[in-house]
C-alpha angles and dihedrals in degrees: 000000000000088000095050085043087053087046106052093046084052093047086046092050098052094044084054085046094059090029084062094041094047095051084041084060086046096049093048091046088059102045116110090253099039083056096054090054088039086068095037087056115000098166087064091065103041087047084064095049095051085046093057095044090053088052095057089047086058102048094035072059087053111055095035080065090045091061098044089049085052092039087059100042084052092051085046088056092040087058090044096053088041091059090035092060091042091059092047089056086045099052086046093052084055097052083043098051089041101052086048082052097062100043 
């Protein structure tokens, strides 16, 4: 729970970080400056734009494959949990069945 709690703020966190890269890139693109260049040399700044794009979608990839790979670790926990408290109950049935035993 705590993991998939620490992952989610640090997923979030990244997604806000491009998010904020990619309206910084906006805003500059739309600046008056930014305009004048924009006409001297208006496949530069689309280019930025596509390459940011490409880099969310990376790291949108990323992170999908981080919480898979911490989905899966959690299930594996789970499992282990799951046989560890098996065995517990085992091991008390025994005491139990011995003690009855000797008495």
């Amino acid at each position: 729970m705590f993991l998939e709690k620490a992952a989610r703020k640090k997923e979030a966190t990244k997604i806000r970080s491009a998010a904020i890269d990619l309206v910084a890139v906006g805003v500059q693109a739309f600046h008056p400056n930014s305009l004048k260049e924009r006409e001297e040399r208006p496949a530069q700044k689309s280019d930025v734009l596509v390459s940011e794009s490409k880099t969310i979608a990376v790291k949108r990839h990323d992170l999908d494959k981080m919480k898979t790979e911490l989905e899966e670790r959690e299930a594996r926990i789970v499992q282990r949990d799951t046989a560890l408290e098996t065995r517990l109950r085992a091991i008390e049935i025994l005491e139990e069945w011995q003690m009855a035993e000797r008495h």
